[in-house]
C-alpha positions as CSV (number, residue, x, y, z in Angstrom):
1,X,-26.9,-8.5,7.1
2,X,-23.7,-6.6,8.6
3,X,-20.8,-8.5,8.3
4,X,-17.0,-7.6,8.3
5,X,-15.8,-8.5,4.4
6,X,-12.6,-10.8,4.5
7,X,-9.8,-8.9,5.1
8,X,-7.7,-10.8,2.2
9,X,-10.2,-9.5,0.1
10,X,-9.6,-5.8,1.0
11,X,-6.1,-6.6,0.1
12,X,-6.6,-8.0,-3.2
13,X,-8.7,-5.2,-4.2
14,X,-6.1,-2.5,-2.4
15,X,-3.1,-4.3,-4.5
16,X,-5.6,-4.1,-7.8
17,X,-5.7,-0.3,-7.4
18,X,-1.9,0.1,-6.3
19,X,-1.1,-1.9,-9.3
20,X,-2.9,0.0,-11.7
21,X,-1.7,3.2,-10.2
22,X,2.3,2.0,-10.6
23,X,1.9,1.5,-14.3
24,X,0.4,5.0,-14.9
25,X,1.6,8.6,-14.4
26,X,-1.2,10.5,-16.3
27,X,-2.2,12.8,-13.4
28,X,-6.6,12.9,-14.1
29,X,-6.4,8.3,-13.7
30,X,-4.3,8.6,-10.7
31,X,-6.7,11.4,-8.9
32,X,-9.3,9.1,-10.3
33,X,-7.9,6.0,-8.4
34,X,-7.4,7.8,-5.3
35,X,-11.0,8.7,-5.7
36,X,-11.8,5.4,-6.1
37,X,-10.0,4.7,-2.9
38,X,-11.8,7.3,-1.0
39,X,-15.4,6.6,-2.3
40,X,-15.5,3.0,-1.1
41,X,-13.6,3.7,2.0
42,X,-16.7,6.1,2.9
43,X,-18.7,3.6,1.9
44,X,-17.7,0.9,4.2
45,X,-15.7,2.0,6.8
46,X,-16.2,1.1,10.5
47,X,-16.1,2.3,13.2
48,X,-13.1,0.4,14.8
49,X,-9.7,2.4,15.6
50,X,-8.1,1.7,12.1
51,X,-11.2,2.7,10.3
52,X,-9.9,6.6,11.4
53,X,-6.1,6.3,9.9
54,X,-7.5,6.8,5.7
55,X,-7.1,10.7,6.3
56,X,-3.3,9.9,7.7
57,X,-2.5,8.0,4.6
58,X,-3.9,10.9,2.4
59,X,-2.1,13.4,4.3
60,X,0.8,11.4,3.6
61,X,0.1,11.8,0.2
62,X,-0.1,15.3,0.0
63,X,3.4,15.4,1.5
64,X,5.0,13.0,-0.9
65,X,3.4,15.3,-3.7
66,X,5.2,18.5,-2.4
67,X,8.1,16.9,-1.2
68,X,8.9,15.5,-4.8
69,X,8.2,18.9,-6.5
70,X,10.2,20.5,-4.3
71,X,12.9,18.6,-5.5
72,X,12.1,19.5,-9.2
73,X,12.4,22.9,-8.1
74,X,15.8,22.5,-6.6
75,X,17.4,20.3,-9.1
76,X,15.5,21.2,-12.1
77,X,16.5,19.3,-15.2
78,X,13.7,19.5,-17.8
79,X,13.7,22.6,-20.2
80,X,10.9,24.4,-21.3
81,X,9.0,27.4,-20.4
82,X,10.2,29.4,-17.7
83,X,7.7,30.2,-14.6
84,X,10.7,31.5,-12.1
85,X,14.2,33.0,-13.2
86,X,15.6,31.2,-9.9
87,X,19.7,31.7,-9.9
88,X,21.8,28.5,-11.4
89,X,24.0,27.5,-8.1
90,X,27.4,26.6,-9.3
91,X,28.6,22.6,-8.4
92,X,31.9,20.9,-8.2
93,X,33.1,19.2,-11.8
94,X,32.7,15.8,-10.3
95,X,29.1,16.3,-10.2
96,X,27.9,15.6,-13.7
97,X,24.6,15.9,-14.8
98,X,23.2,17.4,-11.6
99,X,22.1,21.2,-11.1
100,X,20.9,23.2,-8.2
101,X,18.1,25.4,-8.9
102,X,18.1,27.2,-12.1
103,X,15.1,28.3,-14.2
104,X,11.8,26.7,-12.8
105,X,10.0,25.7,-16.0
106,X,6.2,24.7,-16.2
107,X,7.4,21.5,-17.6
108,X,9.6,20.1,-14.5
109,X,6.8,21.1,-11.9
110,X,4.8,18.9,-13.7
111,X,7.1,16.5,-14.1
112,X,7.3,16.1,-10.4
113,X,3.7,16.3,-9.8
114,X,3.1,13.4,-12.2
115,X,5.4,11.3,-10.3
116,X,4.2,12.5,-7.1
117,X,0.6,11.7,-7.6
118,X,2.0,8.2,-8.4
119,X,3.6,7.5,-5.4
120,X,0.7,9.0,-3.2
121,X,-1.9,7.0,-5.1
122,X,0.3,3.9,-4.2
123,X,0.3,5.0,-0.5
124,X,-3.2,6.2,-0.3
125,X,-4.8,3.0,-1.6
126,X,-2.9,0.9,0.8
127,X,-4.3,3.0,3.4
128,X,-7.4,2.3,2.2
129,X,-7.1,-1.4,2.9
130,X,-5.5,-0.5,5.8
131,X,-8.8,1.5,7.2
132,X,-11.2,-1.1,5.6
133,X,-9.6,-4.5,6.9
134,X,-9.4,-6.0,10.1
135,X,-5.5,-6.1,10.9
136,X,-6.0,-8.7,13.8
137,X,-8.3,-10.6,11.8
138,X,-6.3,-10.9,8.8
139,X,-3.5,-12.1,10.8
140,X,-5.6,-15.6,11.1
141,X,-5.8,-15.9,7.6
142,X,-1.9,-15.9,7.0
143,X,-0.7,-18.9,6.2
144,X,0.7,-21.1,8.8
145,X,4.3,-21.1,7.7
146,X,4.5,-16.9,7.7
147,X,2.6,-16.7,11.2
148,X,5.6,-15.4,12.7
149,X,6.0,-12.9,10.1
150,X,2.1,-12.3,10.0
151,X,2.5,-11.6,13.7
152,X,4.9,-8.6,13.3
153,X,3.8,-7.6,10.2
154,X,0.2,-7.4,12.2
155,X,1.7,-5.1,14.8
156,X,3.4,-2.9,12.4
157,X,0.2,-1.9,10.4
158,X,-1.8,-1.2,13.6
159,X,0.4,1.4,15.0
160,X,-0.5,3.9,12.2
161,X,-4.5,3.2,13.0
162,X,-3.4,3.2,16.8
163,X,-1.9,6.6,16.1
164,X,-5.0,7.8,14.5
165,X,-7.5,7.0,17.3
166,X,-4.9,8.5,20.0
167,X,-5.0,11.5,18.4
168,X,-8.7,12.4,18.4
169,X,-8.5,10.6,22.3
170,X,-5.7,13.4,23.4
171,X,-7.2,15.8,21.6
172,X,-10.9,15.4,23.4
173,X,-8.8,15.1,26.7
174,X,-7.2,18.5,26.1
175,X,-10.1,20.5,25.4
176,X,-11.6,19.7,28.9
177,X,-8.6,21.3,30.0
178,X,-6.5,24.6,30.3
179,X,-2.8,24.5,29.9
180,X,-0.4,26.3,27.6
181,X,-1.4,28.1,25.1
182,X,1.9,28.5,23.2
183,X,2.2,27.1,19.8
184,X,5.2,25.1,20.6
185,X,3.6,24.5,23.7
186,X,0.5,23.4,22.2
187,X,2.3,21.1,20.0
188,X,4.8,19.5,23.2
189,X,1.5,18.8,25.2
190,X,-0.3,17.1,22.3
191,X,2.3,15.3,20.6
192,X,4.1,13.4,23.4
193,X,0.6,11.9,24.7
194,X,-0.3,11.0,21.2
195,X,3.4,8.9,20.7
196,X,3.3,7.5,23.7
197,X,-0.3,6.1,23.9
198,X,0.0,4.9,20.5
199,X,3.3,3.0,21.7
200,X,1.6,1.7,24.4
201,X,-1.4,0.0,22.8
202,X,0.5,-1.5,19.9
203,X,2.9,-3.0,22.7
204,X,0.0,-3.8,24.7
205,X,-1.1,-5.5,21.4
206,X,1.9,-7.7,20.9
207,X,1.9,-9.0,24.4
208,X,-1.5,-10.1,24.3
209,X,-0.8,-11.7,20.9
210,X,2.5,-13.5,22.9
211,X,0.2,-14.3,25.6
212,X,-2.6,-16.5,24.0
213,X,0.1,-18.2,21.6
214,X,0.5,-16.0,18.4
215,X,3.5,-16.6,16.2
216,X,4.6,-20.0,18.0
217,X,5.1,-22.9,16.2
218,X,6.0,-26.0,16.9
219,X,9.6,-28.6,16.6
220,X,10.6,-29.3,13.0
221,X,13.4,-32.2,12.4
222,X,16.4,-31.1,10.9
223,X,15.4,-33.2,7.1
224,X,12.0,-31.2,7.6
225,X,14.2,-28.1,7.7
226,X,16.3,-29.0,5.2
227,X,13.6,-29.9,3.0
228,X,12.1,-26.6,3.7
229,X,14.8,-24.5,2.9
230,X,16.0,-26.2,-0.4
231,X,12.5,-26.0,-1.5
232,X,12.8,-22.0,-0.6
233,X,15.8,-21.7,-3.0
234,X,14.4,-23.9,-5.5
235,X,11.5,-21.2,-5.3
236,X,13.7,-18.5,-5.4
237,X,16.0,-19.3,-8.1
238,X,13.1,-20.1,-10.8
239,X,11.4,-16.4,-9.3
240,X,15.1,-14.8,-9.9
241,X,15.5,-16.6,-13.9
242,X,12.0,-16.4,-14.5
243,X,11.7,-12.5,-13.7
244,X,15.3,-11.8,-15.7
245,X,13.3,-14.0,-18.9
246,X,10.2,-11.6,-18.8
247,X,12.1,-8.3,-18.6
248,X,14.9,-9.5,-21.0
249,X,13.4,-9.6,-24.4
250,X,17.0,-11.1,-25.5
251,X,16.7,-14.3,-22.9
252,X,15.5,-17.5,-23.6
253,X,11.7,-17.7,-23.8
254,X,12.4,-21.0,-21.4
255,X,13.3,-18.4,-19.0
256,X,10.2,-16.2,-18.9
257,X,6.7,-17.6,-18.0
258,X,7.7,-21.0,-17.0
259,X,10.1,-20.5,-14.9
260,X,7.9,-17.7,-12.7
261,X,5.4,-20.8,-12.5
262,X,7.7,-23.3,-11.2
263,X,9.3,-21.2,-8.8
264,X,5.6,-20.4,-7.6
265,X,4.4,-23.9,-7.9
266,X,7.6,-24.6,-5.4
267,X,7.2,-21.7,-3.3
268,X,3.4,-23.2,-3.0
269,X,5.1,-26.3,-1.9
270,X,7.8,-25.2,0.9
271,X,5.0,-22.8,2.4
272,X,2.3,-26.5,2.5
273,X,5.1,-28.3,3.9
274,X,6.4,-25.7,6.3
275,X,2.7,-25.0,7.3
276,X,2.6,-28.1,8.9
277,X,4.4,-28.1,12.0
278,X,2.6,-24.9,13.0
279,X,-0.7,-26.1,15.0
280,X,-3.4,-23.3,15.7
281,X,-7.1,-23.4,15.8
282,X,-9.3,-20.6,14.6
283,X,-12.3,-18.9,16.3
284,X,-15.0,-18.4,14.2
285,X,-13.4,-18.4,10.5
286,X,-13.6,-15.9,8.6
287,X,-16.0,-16.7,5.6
288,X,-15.4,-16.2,2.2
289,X,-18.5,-15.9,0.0
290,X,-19.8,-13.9,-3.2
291,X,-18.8,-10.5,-2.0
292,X,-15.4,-11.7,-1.4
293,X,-15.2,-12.7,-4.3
294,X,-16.2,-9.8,-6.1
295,X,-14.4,-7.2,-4.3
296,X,-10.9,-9.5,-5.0
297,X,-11.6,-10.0,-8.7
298,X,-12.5,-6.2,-9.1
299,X,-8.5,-5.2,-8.1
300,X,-7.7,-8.1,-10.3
301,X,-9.8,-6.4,-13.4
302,X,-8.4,-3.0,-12.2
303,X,-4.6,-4.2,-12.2
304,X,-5.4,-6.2,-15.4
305,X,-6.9,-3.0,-17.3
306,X,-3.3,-0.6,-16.1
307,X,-1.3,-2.9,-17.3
308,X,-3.2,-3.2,-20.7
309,X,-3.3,0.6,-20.9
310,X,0.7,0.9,-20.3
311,X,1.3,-1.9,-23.1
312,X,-1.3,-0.4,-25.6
313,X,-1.7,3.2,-24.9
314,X,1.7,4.3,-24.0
315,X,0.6,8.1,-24.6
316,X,-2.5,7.5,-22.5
317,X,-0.3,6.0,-19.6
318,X,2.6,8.6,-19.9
319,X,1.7,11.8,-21.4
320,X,4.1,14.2,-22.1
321,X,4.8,17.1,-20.0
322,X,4.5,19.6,-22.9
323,X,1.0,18.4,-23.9
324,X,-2.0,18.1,-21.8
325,X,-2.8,14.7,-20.7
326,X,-5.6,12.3,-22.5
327,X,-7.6,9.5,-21.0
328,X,-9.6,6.7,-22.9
329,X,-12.6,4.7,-22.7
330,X,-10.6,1.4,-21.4
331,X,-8.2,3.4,-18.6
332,X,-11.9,5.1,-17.4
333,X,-13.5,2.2,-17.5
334,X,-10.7,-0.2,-15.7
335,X,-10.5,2.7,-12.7
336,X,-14.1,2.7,-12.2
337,X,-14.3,-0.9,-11.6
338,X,-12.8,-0.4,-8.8
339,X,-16.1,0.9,-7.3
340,X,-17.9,-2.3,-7.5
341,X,-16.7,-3.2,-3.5
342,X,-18.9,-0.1,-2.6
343,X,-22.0,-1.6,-3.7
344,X,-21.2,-5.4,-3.7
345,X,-19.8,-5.5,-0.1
346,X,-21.9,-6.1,3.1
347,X,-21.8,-2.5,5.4
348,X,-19.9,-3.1,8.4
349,X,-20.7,-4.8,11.3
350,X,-21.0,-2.3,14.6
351,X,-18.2,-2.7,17.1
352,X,-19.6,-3.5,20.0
353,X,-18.1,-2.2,23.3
């Protein structure tokens, strides 16, 4: 049967991917990942507005990639052997360890690229939960205490989907008609639509979110706000000490692990409490069943699995830019789970008009 999956699913498997992706920089798992990404994301995408943005978030991708080797190239900074005899710039004294172009060595373009690929997997697999979940949808699975945060947050995802499905609307619009046929021209008549209807929507979006009651809450007594917040700081202060104990090997081990479980046992605590003054009713909840639960504990095996790899196989996780990169069995294997959601997920349900 069609069915939408549960957006907080998406998510979970999205953060899996971004996750292992962050603790990597070989280049052949990151590509993998993004093809991860982009093989369930043909798999089950809609056919709603969002479903269109994926190919933004790659193109964004590709940028971040060139933009970050094109600062290798004009700062340089790792030696080895030379591609490009580009001239060494001269900079003031009081700029230490900083040069402006210089030899361009094999090794630095590399070193760029694996760091670009890093960042653009990030990006690119958030897209893909972006394309695959329902933004308006996950909003009413926020908890009740971040609903006014859900609510903006909401509106800020969709304008990158809204910009997607103007684009193809403007540009259907303007091949029914003539007009200037001037590069810049070209480029003034499509891009101003596309900005502007993609403005429109999202703000059009917001208003009808304002008008049926999204992000209001209701009266809180000052000791319920009180409570609240000190619960808040409570949360935050064992969060702070608790992350400072796991990345300090010299700190107390009282510091590390259970300190990051009481600050999230309180945090748990202030959001139930602050949850409750918020009153809203929900339409037709969203279920969670099997699938969900696949597709969420398959980002959790692929987080799990680049972690492992950057603890154990350091050389596997970070090769070195002056020998070609390896992969193993495990860092294949914890990618490729990531492909489950392709098979285990319902297809889409058909957007009706």
């Amino acid at each position: 049967m069609r069915r939408d999956l549960h957006p907080l699913a998406w998510w979970a498997w999205a953060i899996g991917l971004a996750t292992y992706a962050s603790f990597l920089t070989n280049p052949w798992l990151l590509l993998l990942v993004i093809g991860v990404a982009a093989l369930v994301v043909a798999a089950r995408r809609g056919d709603q507005p969002w479903s269109r943005s994926f190919r933004i978030y790659v193109a964004m991708g590709v940028v971040i990639v060139l933009v970050r080797v094109l600062f290798r190239i004009l700062f340089g900074g790792v030696d080895g052997h030379v591609l490009i005899g580009l001239p060494l710039i001269p900079l003031p004294g009081w700029v230490l360890g900083i040069r402006l172009l210089g030899p361009l060595t094999r090794e630095a373009l590399l070193a760029g690229l694996y760091d670009g690929l890093r960042l653009a997997a990030i990006v690119i697999t958030v897209g893909a939960a972006n394309s695959l979940a329902n933004p308006k949808r996950l909003l009413r699975s926020i908890p009740p205490a971040l609903y006014e945060i859900g609510t903006a947050l909401v509106v800020a995802v969709t304008v990158l989907p809204q910009l997607a499905d103007s684009v193809q609307r403007v540009r259907r619009a303007q091949q029914l008609r003539a007009g200037d046929t001037r590069r810049v021209g070209r480029l003034r008549r499509f891009l101003v639509p596309v900005l502007e209807d993609a403005l429109e929507r999202s703000l059009a979006l917001a208003a009808g979110m304002d008008t049926r009651g999204y992000g209001r809450s209701g009266g809180a007594s000052p000791a319920q706000r009180r409570a609240t917040g000190t619960l808040m700081l409570l949360a935050l202060f064992g969060l702070s000490a608790g992350t400072y104990g796991v990345l300090d090997d010299t700190a107390p081990r009282w510091l590390a692990t259970p300190m990051v479980v009481v600050g999230l046992a309180l945090a748990v605590v202030a959001l139930v409490v602050a949850g409750r003054r918020v009153e809203r009713s929900a339409y037709r909840p969203d279920p969670w069943r099997w699938p969900e639960t696949v597709v969420a504990l398959s980002g959790l095996a692929v987080g799990t699995a680049g972690w492992w790899v950057s603890q154990n196989q350091v050389a596997i996780a970070h090769p070195d830019v002056f020998s070609a990169p390896q992969i193993s069995l495990v860092a294949l294997l914890g990618a490729l789970i990531g492909l489950l959601p392709a098979v285990a997920s319902p297809e889409p349900a058909v957007a009706t008009a």
